[in-house]
N, CA, C and O atoms as a GROMACS GRO file, in nm:
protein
  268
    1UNK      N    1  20.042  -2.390  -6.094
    1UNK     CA    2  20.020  -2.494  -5.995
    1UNK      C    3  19.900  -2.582  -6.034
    1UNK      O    4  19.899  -2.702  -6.004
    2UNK      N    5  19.773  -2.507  -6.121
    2UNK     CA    6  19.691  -2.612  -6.146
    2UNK      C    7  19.721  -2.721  -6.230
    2UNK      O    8  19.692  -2.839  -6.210
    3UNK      N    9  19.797  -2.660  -6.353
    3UNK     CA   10  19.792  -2.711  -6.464
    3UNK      C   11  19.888  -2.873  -6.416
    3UNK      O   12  19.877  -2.983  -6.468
    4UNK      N   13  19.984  -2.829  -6.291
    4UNK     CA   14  20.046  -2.913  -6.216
    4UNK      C   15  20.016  -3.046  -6.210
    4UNK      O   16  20.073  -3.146  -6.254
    5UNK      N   17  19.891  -3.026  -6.131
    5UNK     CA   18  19.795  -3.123  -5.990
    5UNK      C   19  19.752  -3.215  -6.162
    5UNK      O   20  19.777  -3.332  -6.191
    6UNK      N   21  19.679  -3.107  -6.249
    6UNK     CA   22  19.612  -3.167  -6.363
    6UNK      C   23  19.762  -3.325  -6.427
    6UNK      O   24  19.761  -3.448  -6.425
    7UNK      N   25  19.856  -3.224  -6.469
    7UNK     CA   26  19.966  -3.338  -6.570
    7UNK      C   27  20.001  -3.475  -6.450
    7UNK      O   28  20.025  -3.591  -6.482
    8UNK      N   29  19.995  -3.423  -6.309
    8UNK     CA   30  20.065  -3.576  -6.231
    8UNK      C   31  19.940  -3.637  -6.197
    8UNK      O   32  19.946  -3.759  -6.208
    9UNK      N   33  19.807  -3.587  -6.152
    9UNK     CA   34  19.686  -3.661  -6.112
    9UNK      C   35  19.581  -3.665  -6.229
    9UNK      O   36  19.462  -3.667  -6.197
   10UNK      N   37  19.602  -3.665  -6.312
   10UNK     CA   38  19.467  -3.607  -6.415
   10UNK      C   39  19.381  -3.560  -6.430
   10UNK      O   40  19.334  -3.552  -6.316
   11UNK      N   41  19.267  -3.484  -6.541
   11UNK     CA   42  19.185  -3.406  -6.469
   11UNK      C   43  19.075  -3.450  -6.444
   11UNK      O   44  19.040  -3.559  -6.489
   12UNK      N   45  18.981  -3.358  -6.349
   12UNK     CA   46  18.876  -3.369  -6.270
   12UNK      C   47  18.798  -3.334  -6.364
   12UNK      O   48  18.774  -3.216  -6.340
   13UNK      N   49  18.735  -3.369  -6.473
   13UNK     CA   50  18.620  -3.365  -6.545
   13UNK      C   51  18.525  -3.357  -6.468
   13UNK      O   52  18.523  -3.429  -6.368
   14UNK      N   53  18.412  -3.258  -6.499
   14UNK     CA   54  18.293  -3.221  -6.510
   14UNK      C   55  18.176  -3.230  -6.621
   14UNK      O   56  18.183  -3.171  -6.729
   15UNK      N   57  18.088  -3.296  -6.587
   15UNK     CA   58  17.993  -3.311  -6.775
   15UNK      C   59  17.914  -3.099  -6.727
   15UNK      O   60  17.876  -3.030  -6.632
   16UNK      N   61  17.927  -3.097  -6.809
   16UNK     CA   62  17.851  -2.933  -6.922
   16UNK      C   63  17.694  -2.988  -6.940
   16UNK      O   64  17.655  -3.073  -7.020
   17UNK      N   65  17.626  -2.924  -6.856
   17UNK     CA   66  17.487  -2.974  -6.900
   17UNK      C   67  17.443  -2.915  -7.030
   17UNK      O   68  17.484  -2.801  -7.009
   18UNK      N   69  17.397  -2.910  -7.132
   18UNK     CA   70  17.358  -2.899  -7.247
   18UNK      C   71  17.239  -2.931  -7.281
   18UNK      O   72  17.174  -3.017  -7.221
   19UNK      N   73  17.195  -2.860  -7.392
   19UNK     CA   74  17.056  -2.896  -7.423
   19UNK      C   75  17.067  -3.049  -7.519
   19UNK      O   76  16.984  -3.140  -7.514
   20UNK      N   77  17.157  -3.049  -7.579
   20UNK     CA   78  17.173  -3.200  -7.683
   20UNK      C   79  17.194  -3.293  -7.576
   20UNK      O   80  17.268  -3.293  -7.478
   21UNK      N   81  17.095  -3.385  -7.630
   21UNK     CA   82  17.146  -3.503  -7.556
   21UNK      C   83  17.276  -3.592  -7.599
   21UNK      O   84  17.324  -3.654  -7.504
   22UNK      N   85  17.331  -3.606  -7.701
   22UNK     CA   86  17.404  -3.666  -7.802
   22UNK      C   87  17.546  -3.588  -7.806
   22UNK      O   88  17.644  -3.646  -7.854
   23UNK      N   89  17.557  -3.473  -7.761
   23UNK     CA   90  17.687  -3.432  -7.780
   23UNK      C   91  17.721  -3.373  -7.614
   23UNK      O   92  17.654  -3.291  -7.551
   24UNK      N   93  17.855  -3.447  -7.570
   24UNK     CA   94  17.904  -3.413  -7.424
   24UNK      C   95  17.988  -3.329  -7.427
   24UNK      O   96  18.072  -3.348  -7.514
   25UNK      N   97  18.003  -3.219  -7.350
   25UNK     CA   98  18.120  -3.171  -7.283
   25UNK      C   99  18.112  -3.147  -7.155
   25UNK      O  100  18.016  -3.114  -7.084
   26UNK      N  101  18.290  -3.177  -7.121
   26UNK     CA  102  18.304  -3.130  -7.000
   26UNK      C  103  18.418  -3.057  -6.951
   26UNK      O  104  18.517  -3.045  -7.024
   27UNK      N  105  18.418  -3.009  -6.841
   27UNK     CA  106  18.530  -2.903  -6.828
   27UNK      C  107  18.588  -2.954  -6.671
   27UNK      O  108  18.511  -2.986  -6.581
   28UNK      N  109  18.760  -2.955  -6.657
   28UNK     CA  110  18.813  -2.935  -6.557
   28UNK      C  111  18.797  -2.864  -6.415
   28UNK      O  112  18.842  -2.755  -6.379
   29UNK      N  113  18.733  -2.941  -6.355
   29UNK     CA  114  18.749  -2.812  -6.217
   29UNK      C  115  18.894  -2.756  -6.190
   29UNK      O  116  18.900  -2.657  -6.117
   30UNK      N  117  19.004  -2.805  -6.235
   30UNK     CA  118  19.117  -2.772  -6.181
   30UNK      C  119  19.149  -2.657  -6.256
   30UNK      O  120  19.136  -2.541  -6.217
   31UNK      N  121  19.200  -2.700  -6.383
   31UNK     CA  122  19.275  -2.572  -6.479
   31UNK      C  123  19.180  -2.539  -6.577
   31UNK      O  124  19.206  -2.488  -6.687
   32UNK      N  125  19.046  -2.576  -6.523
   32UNK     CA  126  18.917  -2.528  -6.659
   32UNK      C  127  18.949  -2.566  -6.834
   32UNK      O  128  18.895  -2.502  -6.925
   33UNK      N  129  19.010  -2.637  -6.849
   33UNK     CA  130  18.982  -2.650  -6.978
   33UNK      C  131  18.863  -2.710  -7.026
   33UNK      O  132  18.785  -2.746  -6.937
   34UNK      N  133  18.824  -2.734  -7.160
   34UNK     CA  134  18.675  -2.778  -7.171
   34UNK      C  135  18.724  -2.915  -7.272
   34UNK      O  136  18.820  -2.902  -7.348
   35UNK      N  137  18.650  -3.039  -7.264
   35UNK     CA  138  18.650  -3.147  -7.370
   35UNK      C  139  18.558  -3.190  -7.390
   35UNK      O  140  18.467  -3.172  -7.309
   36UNK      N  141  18.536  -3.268  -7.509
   36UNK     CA  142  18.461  -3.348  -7.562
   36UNK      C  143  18.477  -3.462  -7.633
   36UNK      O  144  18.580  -3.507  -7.685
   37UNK      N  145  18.341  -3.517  -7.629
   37UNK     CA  146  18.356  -3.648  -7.722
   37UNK      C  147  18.389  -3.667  -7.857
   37UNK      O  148  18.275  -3.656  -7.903
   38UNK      N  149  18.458  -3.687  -7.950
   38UNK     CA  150  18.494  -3.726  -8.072
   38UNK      C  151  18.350  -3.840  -8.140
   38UNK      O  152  18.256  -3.898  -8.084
   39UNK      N  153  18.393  -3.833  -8.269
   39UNK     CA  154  18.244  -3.948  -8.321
   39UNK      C  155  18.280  -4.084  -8.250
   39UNK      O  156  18.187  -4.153  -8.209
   40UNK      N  157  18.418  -4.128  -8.232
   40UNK     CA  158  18.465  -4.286  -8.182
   40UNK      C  159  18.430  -4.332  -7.997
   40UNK      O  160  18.424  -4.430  -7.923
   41UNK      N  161  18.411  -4.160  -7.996
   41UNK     CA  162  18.373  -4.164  -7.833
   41UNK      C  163  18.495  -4.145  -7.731
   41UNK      O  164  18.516  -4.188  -7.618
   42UNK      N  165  18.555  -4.075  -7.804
   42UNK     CA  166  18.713  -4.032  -7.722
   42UNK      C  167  18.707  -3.895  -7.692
   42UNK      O  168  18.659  -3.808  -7.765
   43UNK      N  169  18.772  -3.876  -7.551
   43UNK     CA  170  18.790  -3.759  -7.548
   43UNK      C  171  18.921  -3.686  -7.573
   43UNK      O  172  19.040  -3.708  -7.549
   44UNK      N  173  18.829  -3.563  -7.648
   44UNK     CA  174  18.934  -3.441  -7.734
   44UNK      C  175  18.956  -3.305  -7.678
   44UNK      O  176  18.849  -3.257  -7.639
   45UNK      N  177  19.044  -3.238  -7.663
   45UNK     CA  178  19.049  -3.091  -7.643
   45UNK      C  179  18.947  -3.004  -7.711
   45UNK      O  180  18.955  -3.012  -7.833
   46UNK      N  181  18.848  -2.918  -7.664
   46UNK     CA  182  18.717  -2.854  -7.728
   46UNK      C  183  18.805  -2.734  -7.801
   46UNK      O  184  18.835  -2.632  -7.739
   47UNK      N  185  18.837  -2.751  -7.916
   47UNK     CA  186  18.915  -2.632  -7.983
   47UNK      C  187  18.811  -2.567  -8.078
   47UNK      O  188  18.700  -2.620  -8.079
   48UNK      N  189  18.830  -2.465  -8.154
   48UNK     CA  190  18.729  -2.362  -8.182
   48UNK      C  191  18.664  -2.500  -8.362
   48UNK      O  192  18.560  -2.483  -8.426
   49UNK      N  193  18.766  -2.611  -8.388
   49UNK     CA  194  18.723  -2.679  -8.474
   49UNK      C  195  18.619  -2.767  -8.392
   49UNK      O  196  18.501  -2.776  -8.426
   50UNK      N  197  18.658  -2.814  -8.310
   50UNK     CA  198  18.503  -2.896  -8.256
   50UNK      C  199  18.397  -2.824  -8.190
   50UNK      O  200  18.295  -2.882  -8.152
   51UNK      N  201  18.410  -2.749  -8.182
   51UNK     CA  202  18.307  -2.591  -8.054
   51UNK      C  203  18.258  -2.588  -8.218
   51UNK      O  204  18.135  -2.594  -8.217
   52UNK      N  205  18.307  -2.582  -8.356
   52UNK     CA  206  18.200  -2.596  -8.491
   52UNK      C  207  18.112  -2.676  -8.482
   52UNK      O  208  17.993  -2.662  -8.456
   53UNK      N  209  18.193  -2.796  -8.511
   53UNK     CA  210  18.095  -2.934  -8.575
   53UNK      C  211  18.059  -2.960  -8.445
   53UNK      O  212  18.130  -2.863  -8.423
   54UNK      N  213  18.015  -2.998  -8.328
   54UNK     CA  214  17.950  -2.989  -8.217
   54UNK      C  215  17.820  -2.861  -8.236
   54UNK      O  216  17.709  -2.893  -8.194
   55UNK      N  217  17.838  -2.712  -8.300
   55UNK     CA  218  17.722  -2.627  -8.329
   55UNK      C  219  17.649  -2.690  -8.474
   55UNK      O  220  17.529  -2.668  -8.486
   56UNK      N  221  17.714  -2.761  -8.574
   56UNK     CA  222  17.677  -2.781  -8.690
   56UNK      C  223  17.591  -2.910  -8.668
   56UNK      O  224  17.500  -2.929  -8.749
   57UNK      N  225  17.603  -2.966  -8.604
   57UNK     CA  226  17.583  -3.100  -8.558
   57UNK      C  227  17.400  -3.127  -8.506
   57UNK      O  228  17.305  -3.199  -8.539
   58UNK      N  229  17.437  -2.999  -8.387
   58UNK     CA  230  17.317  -2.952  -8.306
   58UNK      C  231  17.208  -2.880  -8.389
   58UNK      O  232  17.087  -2.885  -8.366
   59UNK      N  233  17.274  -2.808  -8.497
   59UNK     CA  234  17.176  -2.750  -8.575
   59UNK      C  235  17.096  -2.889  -8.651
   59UNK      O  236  16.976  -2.909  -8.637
   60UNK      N  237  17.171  -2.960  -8.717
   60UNK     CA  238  17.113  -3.051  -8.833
   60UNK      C  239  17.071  -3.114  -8.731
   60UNK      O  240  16.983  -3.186  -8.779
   61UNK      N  241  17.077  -3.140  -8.593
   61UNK     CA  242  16.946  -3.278  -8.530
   61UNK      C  243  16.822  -3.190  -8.486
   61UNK      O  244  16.707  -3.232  -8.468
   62UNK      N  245  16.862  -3.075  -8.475
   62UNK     CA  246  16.772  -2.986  -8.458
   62UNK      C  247  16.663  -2.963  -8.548
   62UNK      O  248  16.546  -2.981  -8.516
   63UNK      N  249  16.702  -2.923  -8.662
   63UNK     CA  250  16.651  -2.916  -8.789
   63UNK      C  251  16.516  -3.073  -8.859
   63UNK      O  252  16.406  -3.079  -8.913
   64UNK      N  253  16.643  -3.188  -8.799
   64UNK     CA  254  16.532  -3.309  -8.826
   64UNK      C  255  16.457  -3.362  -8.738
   64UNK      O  256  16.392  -3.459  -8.778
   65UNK      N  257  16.442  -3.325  -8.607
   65UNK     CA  258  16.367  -3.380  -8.518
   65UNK      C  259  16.261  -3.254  -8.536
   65UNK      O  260  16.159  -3.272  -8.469
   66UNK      N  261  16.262  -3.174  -8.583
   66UNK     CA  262  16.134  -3.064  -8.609
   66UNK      C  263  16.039  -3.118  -8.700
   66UNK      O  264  15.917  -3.129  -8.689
   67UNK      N  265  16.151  -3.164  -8.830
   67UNK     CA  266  16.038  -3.207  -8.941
   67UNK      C  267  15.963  -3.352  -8.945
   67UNK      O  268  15.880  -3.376  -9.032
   0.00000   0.00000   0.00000
């Protein structure tokens, strides 16, 4: 029934507070899935390939705003 409400009304995004400022996600209140922004600024399904480069990402700004 959620996944329902989600395909005829679309979903209810939520932003994911995070420590990066630069990389968003957010997740469905309805059927909980989680998304994010792409580099073009689109949103993508958070699959275990972007849940990477979203951690790889965070590391290397991490890494240069130290030095």
């Amino acid at each position: 029934m959620k996944h329902l409400r989600c395909k005829l009304k679309g979903h209810q995004l939520k932003k994911i507070e995070k420590e990066s400022i630069l990389i968003q996600e957010y997740r469905c209140t309805c059927c909980g899935q989680k998304y994010t922004t792409d580099g073009y600024g689109t949103l993508v399904r958070l699959t275990k390939h972007w849940e990477r480069n979203n951690l790889l990402f965070e590391n290397y700004l991490g890494k240069r705003m130290v030095s």
